[in-house]
C-alpha positions as CSV (number, residue, x, y, z in Angstrom):
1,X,-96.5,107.8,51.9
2,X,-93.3,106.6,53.4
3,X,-90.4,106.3,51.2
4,X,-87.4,104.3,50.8
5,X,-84.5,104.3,53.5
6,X,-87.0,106.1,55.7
7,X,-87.5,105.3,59.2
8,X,-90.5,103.2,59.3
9,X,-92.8,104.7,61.5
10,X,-93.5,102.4,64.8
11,X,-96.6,101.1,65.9
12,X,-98.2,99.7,68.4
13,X,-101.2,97.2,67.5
14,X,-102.8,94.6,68.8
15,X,-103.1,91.1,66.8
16,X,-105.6,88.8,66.0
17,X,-105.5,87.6,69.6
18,X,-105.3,90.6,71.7
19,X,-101.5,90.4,72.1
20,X,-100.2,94.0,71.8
21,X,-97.2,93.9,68.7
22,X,-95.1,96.9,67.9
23,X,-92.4,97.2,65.3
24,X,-89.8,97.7,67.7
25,X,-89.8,94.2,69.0
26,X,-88.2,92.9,65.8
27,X,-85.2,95.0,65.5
28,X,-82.8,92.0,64.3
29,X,-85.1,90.9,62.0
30,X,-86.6,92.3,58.8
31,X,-90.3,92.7,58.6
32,X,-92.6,92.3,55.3
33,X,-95.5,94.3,56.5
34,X,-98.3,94.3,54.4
35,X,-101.7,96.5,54.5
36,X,-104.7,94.9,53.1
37,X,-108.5,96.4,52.6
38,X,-110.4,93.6,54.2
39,X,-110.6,90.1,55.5
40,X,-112.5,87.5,53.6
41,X,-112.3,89.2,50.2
42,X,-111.0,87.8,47.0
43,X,-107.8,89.7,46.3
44,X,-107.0,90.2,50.0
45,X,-107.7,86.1,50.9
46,X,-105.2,85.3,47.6
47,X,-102.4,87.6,49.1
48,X,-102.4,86.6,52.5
49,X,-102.6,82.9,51.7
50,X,-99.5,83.6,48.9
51,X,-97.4,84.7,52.3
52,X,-98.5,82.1,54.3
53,X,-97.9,79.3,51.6
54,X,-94.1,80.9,51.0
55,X,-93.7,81.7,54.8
56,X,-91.1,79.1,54.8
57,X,-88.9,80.8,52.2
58,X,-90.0,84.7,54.1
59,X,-88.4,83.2,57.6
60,X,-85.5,81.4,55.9
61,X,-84.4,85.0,54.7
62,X,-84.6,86.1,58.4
63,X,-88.3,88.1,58.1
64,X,-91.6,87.5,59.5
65,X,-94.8,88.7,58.1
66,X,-97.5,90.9,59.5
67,X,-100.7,91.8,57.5
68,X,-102.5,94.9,58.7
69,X,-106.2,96.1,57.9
70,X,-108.9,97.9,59.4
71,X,-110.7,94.8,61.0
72,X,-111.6,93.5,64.7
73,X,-109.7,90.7,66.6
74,X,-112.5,88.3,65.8
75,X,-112.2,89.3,62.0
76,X,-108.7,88.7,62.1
77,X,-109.3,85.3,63.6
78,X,-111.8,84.1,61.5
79,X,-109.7,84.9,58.3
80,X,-106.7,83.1,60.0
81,X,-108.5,79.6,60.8
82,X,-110.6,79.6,57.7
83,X,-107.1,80.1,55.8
84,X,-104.5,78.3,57.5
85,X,-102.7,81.9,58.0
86,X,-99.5,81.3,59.9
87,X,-98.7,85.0,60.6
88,X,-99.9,87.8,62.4
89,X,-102.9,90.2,61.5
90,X,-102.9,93.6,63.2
91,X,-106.0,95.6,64.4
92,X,-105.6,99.5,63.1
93,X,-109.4,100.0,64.1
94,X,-107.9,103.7,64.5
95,X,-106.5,104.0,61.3
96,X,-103.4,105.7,62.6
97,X,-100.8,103.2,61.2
98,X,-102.6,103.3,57.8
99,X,-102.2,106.9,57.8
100,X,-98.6,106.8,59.3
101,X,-97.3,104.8,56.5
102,X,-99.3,107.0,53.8
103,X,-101.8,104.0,52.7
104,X,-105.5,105.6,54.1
105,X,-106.2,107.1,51.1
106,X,-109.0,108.3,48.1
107,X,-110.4,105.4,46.3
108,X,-112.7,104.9,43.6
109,X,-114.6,101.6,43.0
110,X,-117.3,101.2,40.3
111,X,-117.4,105.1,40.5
112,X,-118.0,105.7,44.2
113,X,-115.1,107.3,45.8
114,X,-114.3,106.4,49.7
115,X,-111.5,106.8,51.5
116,X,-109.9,103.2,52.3
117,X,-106.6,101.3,52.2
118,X,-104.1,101.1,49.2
119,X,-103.0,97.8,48.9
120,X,-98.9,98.3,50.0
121,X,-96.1,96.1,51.5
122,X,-93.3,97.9,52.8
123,X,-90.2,95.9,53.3
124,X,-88.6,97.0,56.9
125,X,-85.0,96.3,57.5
126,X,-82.8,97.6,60.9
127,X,-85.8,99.8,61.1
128,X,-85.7,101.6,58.0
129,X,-87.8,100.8,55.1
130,X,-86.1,99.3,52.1
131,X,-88.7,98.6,49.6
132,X,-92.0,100.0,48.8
133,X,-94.8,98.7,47.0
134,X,-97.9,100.7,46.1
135,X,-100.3,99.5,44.8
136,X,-99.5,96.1,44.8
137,X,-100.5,93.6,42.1
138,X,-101.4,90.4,44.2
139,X,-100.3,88.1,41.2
140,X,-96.5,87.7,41.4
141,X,-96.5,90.0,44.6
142,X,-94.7,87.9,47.3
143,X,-92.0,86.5,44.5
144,X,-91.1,90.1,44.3
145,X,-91.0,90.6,47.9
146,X,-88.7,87.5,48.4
147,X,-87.1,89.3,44.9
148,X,-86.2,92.6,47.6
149,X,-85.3,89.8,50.9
């Protein structure tokens, strides 16, 4: 996994409506990127909409927000209108970002190991990475974030 005052690794991703995003093209702002197993679930739904309802407070502090998960465009789009979401969501189909920033890894649920993402926000500042977190607790998560802004 990344660490602290690394360079963030850059990306290039497309978002929830085809439009390519990259790291890169927020250097004068600091980024709360956040990877998430998948749309629709409970404790990914309760994370995102926890930005989105404190977006207001994320932007005043000069950030934006982009969640990140293994899903399609249309998944992504879905979980946005049904939610209200008010920030990107990034397609890593490939899985390349996940593994760039050191979240594709082993998991066990109920028993049954698969490999899958580790619930992380990484707090990205003049293109270094400032804060890790990993695994994230969704309760309290984005009070600590704006804690690190």
């Amino acid at each position: 996994m990344v660490e602290e005052n690394q360079k963030a690794p850059d990306f290039t991703l497309n978002n929830q409506d085809g439009k390519i995003i990259k790291l890169s093209d927020f250097k004068d702002q600091a980024v709360v990127l956040f990877f998430y197993p998948k749309d629709m679930t409970p404790g990914c739904t309760i994370e995102a909409c926890d930005f989105s309802e404190n977006l207001t407070r994320i932007k005043k502090k000069g950030a934006v927000v982009l969640g990140v998960s293994f899903d399609n465009e249309a998944s992504h789009q879905k979980f946005r209108a049904k939610h209200g979401l008010q920030f990107d969501l990034l397609v890593d189909a490939d899985k390349d970002v996940a593994k760039a920033y050191g979240v594709y890894q082993l998991k066990t649920f109920m028993g049954k190991e698969s490999m899958g993402i580790v619930r992380s926000t990484f707090v990205i500042k003049n293109g270094k990475i400032s804060k890790v977190f990993s695994p994230v607790k969704v309760e309290g998560h984005v009070e600590a974030v704006l804690a690190i802004l």
